[in-house]
Wavefront OBJ file of the C-alpha trace (Angstrom):
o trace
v 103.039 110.061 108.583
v 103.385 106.916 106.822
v 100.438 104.326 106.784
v 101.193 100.363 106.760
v 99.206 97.661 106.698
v 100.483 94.449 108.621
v 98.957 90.594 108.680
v 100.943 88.682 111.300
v 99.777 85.392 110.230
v 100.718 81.439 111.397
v 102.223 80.677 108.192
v 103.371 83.669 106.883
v 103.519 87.537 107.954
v 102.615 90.594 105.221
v 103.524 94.230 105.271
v 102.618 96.751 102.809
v 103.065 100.719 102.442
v 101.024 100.949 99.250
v 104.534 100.755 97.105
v 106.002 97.585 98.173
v 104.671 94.900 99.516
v 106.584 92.043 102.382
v 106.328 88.644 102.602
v 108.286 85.901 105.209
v 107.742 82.973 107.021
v 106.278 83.220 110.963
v 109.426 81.569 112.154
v 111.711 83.037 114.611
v 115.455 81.523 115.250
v 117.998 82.148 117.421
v 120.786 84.107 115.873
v 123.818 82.669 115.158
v 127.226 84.068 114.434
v 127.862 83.238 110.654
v 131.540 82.851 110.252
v 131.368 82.472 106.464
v 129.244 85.254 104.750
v 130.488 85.528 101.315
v 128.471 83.983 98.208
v 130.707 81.352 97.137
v 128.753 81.419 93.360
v 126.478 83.575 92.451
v 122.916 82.479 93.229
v 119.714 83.550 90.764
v 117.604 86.317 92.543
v 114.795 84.797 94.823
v 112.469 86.585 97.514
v 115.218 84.988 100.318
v 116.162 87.734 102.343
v 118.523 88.177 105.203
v 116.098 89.098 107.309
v 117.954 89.619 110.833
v 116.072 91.663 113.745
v 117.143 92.879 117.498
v 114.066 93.724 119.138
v 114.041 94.926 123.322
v 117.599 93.745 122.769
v 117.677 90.169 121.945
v 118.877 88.722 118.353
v 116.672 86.706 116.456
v 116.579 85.553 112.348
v 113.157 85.145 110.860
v 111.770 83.523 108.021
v 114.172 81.709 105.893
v 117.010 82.528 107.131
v 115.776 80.871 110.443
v 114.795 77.935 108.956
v 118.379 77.454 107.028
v 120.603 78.911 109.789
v 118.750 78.643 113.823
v 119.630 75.515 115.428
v 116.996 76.467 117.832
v 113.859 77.630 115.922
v 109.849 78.752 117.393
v 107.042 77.907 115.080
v 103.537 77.891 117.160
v 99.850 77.746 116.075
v 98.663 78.650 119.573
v 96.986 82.090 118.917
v 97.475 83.184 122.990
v 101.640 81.566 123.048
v 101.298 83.805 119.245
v 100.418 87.295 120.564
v 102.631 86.867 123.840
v 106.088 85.703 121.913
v 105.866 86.230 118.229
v 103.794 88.927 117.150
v 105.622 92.245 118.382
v 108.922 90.711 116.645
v 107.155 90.237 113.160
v 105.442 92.880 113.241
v 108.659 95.286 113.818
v 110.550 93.181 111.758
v 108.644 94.023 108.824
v 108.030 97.681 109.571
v 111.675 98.281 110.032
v 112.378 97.100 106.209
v 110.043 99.535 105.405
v 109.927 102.299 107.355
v 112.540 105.092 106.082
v 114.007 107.732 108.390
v 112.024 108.232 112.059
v 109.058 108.878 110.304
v 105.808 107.924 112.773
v 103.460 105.360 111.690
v 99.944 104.930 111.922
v 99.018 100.981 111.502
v 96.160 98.639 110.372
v 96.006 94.879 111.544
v 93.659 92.478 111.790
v 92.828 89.114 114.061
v 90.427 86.107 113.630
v 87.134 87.031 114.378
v 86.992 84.288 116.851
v 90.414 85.791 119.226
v 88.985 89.214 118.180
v 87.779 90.308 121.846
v 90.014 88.826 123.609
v 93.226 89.767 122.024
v 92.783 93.015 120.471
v 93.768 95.277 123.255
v 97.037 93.551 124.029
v 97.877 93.397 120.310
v 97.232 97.030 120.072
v 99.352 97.563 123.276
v 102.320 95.285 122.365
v 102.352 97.830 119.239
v 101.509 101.341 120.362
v 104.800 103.566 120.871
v 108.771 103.995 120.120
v 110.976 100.441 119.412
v 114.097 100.269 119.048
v 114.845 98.226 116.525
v 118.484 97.015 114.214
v 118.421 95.555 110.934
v 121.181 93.262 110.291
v 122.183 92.989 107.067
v 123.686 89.850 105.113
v 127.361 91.632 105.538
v 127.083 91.950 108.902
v 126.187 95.567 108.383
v 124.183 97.170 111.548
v 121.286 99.391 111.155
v 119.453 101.237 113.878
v 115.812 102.335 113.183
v 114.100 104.160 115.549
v 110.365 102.512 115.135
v 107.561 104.956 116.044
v 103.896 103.487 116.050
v 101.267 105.889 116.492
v 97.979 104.662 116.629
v 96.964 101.413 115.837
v 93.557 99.853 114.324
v 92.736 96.153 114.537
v 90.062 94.597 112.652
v 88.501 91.352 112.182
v 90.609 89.798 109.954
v 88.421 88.931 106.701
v 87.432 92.692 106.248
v 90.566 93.702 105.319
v 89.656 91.872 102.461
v 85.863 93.320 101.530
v 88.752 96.914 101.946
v 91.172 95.220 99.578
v 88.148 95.154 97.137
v 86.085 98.026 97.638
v 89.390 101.042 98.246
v 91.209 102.266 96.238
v 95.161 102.716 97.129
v 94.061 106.386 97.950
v 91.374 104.802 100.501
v 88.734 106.431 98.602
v 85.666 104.184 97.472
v 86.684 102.223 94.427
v 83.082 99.825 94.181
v 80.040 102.031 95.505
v 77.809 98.119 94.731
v 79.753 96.843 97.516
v 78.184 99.703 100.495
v 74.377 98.274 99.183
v 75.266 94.095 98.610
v 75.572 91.647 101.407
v 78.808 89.882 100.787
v 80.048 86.862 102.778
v 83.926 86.631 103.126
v 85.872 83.097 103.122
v 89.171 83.478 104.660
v 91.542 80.259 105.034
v 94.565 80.790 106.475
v 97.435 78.792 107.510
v 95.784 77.807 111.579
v 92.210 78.940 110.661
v 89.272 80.040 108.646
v 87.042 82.918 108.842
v 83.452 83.507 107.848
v 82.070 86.910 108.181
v 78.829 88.854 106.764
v 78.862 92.348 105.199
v 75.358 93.548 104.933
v 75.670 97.039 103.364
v 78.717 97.201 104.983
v 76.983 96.195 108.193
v 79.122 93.592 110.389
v 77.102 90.107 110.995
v 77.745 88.811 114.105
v 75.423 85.845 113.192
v 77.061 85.091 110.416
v 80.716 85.590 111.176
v 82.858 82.974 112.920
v 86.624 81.237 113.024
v 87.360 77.275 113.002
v 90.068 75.381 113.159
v 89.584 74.911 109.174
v 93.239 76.118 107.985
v 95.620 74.615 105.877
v 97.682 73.048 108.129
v 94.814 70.994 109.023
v 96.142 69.391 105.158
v 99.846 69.806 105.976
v 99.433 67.920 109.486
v 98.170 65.179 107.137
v 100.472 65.466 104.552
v 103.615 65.211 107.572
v 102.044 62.369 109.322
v 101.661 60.407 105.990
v 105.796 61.243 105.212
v 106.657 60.626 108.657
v 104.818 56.648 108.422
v 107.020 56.715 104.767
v 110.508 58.235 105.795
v 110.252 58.082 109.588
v 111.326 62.127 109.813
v 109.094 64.374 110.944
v 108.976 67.466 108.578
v 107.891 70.832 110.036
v 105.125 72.335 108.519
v 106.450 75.358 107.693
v 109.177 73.225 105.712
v 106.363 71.920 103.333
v 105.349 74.701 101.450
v 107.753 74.098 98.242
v 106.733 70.246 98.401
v 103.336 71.179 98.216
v 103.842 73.185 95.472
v 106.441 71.017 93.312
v 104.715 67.470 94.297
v 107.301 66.011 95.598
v 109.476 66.266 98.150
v 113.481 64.854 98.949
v 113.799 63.163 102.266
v 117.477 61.823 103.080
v 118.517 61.420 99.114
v 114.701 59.765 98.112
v 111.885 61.694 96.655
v 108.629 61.441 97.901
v 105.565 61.993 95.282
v 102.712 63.834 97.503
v 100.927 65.266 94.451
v 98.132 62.655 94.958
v 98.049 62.861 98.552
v 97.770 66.160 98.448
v 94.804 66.462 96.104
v 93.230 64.488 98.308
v 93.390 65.970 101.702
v 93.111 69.622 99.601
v 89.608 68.061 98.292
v 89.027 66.709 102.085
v 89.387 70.233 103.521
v 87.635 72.175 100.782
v 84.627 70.057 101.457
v 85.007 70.860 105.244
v 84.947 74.735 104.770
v 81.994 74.087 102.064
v 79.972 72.463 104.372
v 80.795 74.985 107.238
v 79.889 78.126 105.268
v 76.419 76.027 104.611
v 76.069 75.631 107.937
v 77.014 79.194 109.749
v 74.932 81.079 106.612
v 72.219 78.596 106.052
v 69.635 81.695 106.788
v 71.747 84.351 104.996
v 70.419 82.875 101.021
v 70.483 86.728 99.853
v 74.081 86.929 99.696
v 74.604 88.766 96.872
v 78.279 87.455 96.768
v 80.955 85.858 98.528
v 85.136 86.135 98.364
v 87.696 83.562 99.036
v 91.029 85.044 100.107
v 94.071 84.476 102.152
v 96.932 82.382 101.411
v 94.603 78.921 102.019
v 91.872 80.169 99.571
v 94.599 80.387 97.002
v 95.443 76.896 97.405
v 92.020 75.463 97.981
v 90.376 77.971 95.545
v 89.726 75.298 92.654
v 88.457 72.664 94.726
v 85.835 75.028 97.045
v 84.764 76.983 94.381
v 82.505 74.132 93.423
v 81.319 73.415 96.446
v 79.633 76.714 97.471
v 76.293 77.333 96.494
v 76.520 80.983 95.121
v 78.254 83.534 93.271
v 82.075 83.772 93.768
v 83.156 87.094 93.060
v 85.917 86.837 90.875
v 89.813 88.705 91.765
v 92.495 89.747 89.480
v 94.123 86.170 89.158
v 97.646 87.779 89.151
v 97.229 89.345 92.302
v 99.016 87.149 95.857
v 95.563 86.255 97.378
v 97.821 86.118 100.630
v 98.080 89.879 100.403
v 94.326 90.706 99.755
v 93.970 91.199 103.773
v 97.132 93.680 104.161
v 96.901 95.805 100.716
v 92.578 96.218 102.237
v 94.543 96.954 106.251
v 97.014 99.764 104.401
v 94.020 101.158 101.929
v 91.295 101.358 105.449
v 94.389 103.120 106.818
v 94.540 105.313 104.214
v 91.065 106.031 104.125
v 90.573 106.373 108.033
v 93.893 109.127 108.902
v 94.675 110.236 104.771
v 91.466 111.707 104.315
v 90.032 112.092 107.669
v 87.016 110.043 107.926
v 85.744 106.485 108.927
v 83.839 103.606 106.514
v 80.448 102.421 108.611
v 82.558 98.675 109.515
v 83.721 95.844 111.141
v 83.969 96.876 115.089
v 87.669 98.131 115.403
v 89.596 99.242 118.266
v 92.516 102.161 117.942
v 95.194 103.287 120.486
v 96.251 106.768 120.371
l 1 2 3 4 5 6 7 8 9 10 11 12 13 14 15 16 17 18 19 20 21 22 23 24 25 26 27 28 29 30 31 32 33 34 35 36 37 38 39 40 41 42 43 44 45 46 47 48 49 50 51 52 53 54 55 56 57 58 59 60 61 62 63 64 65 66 67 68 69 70 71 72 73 74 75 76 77 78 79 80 81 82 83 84 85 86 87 88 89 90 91 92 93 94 95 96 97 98 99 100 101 102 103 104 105 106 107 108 109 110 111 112 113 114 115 116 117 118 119 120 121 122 123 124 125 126 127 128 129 130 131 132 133 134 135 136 137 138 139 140 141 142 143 144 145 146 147 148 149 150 151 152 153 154 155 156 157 158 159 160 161 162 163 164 165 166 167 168 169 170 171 172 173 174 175 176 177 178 179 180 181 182 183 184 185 186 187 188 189 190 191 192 193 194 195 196 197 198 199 200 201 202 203 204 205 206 207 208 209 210 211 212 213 214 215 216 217 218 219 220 221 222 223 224 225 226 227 228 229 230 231 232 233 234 235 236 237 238 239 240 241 242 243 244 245 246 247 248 249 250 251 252 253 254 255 256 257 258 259 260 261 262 263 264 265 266 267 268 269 270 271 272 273 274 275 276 277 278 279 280 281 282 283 284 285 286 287 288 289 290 291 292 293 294 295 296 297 298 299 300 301 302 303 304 305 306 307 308 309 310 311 312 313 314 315 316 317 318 319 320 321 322 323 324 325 326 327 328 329 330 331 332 333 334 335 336 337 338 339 340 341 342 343 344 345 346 347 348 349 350 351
């Protein structure tokens, strides 16, 4: 039985086994028939995979290669359009690059706190059972997998953090401090933010909550801005690099955005500040809080001043987009490897 953690995030979906550990892009393409496949010069090694899926039959590229290759390509931040078109694919996309022989799978995933209820089941449902699945490779080369999903947990999304932090990879308890402190858990994401309580390991309903506080509330700001300047309209999920280099290349001109960006960065920092003030204005005995997901990495340095309390410090080398899947895989581990369940998060598992 193998046990994998999966976040099928906006911006970006994660898989880890507890060995390796997947990143790509949440955008899906159309696949195309590549007439020309061979590496006209060799090209430094990058995380750019071929990453080409058939899933209940129909072709699709994902992640890069969708964004270089699909004339056609599906991007959403609507969480219900999410669940109903995207989510299966990614989710079997990634599991079939790391799945190995027709082993089954057992399989931790989360959701925002605030789609929790109402999209859990179907999640669970979309992922419960046999897929057939092929792997294309970047030769052309066909692989059939044979996907078998066993049971599935959900959880609210941010836990798999407070997991991340207290497991270790063998799912036993790593940080015994954590079962007796009441930590509160900031996770930005790409579409959202979530705020949730864990009072010796107690879920908070009161203090646990999703807005619309992501980072492409920035990046919506950051393409508008471009779009008055160059008069194209980049895609979000095109922005990333930009973001991270300063500048960006629009038609042969480069674009500096390093300002603007420290600016709307600063803007939505302050936001998520003042909403953590507000949602745990009666919770003042938090005895810590984390900021995690792939937003708190790049609003980290401009919230951390904001919040009024201690920020529990991470291992700065570690992807804080991953802290959510490595704590899904290590719950996973503890729940079926060793045969018993953490007092948590409410969670909801198909067998």
């Amino acid at each position: 039985m193998d046990i994998l953690g999966i976040d099928i995030g906006f911006g970006f979906t994660k898989a880890a086994d507890g060995q390796q550990a997947l990143v790509f892009k949440s955008v899906l393409g159309e696949a195309t028939d590549i007439q020309f496949r061979d590496e006209m010069i060799a090209a430094p090694e990058t995380d750019d995979k071929h990453l080409q899926v058939e899933v209940d039959g129909k072709a699709y590229f994902v992640g890069e290669l969708a964004e270089r290759q699909s004339n056609v390509r599906y991007f959403t931040l609507d969480q219900a359009q999410f669940i109903g078109k995207f989510a299966k694919v990614f989710a079997l996309a990634a599991a079939a690059q790391m799945v190995k022989g027709f082993v089954p799978i057992n399989l931790v995933t989360g959701l925002p706190i605030g789609y929790y209820r109402q999209y859990k089941d179907e999640l669970a449902k979309l992922l419960v059972g046999e897929h057939a699945v092929a792997l294309i490779d970047g030769n052309g080369k066909r692989v059939e997998k044979s996907i078998s999903i066993n049971k599935v947990r959900v959880v609210p999304q941010p836990f798999g953090s407070l997991f991340n932090i207290m497991l270790n990879d063998l799912g036993e308890m790593a940080d015994k401090r954590l079962v007796h402190d009441k930590i509160g858990i900031i996770d930005v994401g790409f579409r959202t933010s979530d705020y949730t309580i864990s009072d010796k390991m107690r879920y908070s309903e009161r203090g646990s909550r999703t807005t619309d506080s992501g980072i492409a509330r920035a990046f919506n700001v950051i393409a508008s801005k471009l779009r008055e300047n160059s008069g194209v309209n980049v895609e979000l999920y095109r922005l990333y690099n930009a973001i991270d280099s300063g500048s960006i290349k629009i038609r042969g001109k480069v674009y500096d955005i390093k300002s603007l960006t420290d600016q709307v960065f600063s803007q939505l920092a302050t936001s998520v500040a003042n909403e953590v003030d507000r949602l745990w204005v009666d919770d003042w005995d938090i005895d810590a809080m984390v900021i995690s997901g792939g937003g708190g990495a790049v609003l980290s340095k401009y919230l951390k001043p904001l919040l009024n309390g201690v920020i529990m410090e991470t291992d700065p080398e570690q992807d804080m987009r991953l802290f959510n899947v490595y704590g899904y895989r290590k719950f996973g581990q503890h729940l079926w490897a060793r045969g018993e369940a953490l007092p948590q998060a409410p969670a909801e598992e198909k067998k």
